[in-house]
Backbone as JSON Lines, residues from 0, in Angstrom:
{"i":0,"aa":"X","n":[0.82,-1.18,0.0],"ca":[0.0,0.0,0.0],"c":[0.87,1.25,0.0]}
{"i":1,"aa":"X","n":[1.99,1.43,0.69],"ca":[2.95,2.81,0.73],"c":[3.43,2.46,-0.68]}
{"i":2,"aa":"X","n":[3.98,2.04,-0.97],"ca":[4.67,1.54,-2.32],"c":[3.98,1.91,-3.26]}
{"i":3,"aa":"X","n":[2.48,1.78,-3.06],"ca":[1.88,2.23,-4.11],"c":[1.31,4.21,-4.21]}
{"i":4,"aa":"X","n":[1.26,4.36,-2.93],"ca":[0.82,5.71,-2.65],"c":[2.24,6.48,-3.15]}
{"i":5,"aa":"X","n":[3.01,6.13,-2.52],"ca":[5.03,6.95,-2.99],"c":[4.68,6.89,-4.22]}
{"i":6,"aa":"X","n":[4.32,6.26,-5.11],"ca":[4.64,6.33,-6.49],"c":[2.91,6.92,-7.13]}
{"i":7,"aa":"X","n":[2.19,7.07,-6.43],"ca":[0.95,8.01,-7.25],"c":[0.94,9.17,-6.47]}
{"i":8,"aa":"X","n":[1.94,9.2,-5.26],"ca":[1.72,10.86,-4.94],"c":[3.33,11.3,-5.5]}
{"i":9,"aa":"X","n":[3.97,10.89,-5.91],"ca":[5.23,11.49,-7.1],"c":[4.52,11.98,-8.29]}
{"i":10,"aa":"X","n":[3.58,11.15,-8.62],"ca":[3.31,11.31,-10.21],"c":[2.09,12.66,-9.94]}
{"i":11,"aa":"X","n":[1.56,12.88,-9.11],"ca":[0.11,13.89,-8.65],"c":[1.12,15.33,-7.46]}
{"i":12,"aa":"X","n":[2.47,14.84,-7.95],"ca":[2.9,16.26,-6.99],"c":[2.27,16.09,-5.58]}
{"i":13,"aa":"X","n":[2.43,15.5,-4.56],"ca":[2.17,15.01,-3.64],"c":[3.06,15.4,-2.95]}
{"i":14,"aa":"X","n":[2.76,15.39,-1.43],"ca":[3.93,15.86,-0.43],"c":[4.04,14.4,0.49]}
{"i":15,"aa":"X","n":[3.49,13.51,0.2],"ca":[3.62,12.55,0.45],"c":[3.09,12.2,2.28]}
{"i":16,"aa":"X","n":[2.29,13.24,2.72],"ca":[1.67,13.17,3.98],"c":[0.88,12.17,4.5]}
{"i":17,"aa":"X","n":[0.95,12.24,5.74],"ca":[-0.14,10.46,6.0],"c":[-1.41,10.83,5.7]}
{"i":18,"aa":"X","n":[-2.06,12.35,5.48],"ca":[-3.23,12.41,4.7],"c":[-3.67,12.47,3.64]}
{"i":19,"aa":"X","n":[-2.82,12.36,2.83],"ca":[-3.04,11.78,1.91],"c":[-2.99,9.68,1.17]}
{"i":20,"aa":"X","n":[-2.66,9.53,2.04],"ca":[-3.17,7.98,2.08],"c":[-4.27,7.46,2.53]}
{"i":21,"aa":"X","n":[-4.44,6.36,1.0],"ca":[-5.93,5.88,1.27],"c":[-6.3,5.52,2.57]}
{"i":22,"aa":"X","n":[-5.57,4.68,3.2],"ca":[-5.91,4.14,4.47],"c":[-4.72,4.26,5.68]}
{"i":23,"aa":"X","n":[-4.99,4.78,6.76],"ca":[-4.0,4.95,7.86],"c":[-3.39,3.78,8.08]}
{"i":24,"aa":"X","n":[-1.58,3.53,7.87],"ca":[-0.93,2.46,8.27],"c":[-1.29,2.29,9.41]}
{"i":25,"aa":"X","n":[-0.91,0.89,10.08],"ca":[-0.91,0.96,11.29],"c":[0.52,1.81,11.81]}
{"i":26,"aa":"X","n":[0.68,2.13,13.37],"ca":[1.78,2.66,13.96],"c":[2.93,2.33,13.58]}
{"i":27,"aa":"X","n":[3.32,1.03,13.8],"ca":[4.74,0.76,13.6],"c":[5.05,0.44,12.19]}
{"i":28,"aa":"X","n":[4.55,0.72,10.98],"ca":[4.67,0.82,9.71],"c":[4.91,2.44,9.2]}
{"i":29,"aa":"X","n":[4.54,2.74,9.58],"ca":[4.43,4.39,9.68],"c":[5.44,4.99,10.27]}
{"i":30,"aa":"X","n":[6.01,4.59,11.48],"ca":[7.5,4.01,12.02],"c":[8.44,4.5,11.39]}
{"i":31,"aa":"X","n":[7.88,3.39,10.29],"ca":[9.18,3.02,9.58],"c":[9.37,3.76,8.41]}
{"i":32,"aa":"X","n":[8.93,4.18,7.74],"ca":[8.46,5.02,6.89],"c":[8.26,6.65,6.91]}
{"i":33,"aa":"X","n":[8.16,7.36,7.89],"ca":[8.04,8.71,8.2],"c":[9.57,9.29,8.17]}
{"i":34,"aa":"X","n":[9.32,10.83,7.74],"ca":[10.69,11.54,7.91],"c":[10.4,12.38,8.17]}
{"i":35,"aa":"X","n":[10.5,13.55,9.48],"ca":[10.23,14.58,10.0],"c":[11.45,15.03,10.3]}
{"i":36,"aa":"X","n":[12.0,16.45,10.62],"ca":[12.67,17.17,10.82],"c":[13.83,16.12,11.74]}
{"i":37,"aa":"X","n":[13.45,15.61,13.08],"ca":[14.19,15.26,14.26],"c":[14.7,13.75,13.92]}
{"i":38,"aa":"X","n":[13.83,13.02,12.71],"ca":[14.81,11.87,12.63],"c":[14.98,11.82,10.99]}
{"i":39,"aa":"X","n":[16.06,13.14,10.6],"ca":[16.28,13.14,9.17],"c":[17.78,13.73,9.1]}
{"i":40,"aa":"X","n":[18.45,12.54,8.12],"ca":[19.91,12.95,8.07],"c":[20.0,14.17,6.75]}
{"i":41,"aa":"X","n":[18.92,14.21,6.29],"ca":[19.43,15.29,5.46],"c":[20.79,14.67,4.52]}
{"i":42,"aa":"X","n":[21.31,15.46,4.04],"ca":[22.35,15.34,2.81],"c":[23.51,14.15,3.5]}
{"i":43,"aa":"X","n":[23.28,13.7,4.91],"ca":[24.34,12.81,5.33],"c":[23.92,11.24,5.31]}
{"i":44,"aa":"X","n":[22.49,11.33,5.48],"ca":[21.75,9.96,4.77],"c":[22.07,9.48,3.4]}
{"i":45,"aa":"X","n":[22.15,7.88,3.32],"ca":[22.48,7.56,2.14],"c":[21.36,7.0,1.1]}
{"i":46,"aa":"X","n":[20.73,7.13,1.57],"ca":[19.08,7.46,0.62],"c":[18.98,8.95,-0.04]}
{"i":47,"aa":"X","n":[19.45,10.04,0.63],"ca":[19.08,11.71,0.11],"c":[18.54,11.5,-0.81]}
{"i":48,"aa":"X","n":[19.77,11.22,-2.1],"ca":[19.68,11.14,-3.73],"c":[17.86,10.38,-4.36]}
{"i":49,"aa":"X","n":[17.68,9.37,-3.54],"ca":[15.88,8.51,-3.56],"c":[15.1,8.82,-2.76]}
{"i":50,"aa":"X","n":[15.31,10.24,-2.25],"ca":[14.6,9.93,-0.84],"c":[13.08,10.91,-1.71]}
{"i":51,"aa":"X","n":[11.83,10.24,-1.17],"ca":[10.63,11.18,-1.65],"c":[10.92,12.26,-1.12]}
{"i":52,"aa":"X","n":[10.72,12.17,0.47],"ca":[10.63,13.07,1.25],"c":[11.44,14.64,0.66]}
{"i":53,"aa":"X","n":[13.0,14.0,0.71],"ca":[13.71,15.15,0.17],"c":[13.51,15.86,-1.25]}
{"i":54,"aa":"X","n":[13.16,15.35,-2.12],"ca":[12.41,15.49,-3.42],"c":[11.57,16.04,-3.27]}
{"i":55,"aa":"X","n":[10.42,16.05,-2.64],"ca":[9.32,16.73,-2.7],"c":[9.9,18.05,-1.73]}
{"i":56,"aa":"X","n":[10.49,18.19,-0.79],"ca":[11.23,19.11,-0.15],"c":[12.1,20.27,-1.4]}
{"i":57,"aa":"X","n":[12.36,19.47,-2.38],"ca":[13.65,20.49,-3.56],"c":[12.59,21.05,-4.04]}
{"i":58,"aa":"X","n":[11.39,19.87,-4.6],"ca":[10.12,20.53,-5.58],"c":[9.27,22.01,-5.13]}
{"i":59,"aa":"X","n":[9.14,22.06,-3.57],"ca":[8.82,22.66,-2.91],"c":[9.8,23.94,-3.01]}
{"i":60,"aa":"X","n":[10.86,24.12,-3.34],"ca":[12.05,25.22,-2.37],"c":[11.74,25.67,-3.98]}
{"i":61,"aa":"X","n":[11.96,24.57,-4.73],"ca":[11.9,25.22,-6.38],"c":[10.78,26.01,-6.68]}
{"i":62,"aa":"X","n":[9.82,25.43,-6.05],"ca":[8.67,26.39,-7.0],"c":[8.39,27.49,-5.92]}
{"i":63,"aa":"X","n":[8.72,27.47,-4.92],"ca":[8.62,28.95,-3.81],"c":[9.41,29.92,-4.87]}
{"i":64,"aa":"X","n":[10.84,29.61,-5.25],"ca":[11.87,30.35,-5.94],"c":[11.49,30.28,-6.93]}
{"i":65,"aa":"X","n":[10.52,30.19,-7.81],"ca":[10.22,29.88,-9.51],"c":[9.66,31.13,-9.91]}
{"i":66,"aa":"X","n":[8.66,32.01,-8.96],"ca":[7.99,32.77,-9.42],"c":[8.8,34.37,-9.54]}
């Protein structure tokens, strides 16, 4: 189910929020899966380069700066 939401909220410009998923994971899936400010390595993580989170974070900084 995330697997599938990551890849239709990429394609719909999505910020990839738990409200926007069809159905609330349970807790410890969600766990595993969330990136908020306090548990994010930022550019020292070795995901950055795949990461949604950070992607939709550039998409975001880009189009603030676009106009």
């Amino acid at each position: 189910m995330i697997e599938e939401w990551v890849g239709d909220s990429i394609e719909k410009h999505g910020v990839g929020s738990l409200a926007e998923l069809p159905k609330v994971p349970e807790p410890a899936v969600w766990d595993k899966v969330c990136a908020e400010a306090g548990n994010c390595l930022g550019k020292k993580c070795r995901f950055y380069n795949d990461c949604f989170w950070q992607a939709a974070r550039r998409r975001m900084t880009a189009e603030m700066f676009s106009w």
